[in-house]
C-alpha positions as CSV (number, residue, x, y, z in Angstrom):
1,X,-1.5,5.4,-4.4
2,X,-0.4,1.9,-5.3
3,X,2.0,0.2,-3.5
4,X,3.5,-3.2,-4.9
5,X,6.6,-5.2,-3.9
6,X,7.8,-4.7,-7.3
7,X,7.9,-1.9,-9.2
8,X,6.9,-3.7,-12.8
9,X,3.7,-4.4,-10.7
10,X,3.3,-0.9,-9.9
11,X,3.7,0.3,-13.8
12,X,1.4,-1.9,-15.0
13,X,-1.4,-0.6,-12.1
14,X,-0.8,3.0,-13.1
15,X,-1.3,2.3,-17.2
16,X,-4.2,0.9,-16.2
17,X,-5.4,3.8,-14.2
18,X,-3.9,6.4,-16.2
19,X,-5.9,4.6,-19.5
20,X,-9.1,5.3,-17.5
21,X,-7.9,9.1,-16.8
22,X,-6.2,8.6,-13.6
23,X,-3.7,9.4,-12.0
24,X,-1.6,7.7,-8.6
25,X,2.0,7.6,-7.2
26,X,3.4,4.8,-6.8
27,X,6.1,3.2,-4.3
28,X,7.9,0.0,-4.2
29,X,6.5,-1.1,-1.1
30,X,7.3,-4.5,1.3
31,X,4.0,-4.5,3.2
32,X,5.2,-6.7,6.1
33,X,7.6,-3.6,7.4
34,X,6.5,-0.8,9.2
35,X,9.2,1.5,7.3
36,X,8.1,0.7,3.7
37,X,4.3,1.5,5.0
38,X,5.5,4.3,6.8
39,X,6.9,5.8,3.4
40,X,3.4,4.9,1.5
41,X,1.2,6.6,4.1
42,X,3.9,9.8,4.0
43,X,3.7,9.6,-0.3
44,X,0.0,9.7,0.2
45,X,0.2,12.7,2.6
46,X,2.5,14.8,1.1
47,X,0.8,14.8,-2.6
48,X,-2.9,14.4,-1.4
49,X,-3.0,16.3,1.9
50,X,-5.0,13.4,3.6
51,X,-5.9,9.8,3.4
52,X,-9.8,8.9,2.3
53,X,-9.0,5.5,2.9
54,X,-7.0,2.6,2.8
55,X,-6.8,-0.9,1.4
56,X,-4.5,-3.4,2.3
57,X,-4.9,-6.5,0.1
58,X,-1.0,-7.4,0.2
59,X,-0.4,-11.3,1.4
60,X,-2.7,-13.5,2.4
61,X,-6.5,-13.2,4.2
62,X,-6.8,-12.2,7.8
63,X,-9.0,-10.8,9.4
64,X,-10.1,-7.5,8.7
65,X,-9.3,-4.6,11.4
66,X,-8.3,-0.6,11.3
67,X,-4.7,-0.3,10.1
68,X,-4.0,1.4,13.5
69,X,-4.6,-2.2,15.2
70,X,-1.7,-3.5,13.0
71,X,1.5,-4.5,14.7
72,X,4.9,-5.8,13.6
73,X,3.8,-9.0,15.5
74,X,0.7,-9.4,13.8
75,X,2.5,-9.0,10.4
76,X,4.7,-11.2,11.0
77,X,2.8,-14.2,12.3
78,X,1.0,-14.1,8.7
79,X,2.7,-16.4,6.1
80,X,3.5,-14.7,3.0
């Protein structure tokens, strides 16, 4: 799956995926709202059955923790 705020972003991910025999959806994701992650973790589901795991590298370092221990608060107190 690859999930960028733009979708230019996101084409130039899957070329480079799909040029090493590849393959990923992709969504136009904002990372700092639980809707637009809601809809990347529901992409992921519905074509893979399952998530393996998950990287969030959107924004700026925190500290590292599950994704379940994310909240709206925590997202938004990080500066983007």
């Amino acid at each position: 799956m690859v999930a960028d705020v733009t979708a230019g972003d996101n084409e130039d991910t899957i070329r480079m995926i799909v040029a090493q025999g590849g393959r990923a959806p992709a969504v136009t994701c904002d990372a700092t709202g639980d809707d637009d992650v809601r809809v990347v973790l529901d992409t992921v589901i519905g074509q893979f059955g399952r998530i393996d795991i998950a990287f969030d590298d959107a924004g700026v370092e925190q500290p590292v923790k599950p994704l379940t221990e994310l909240t709206e608060a925590s997202k938004a107190s990080t500066p983007a």
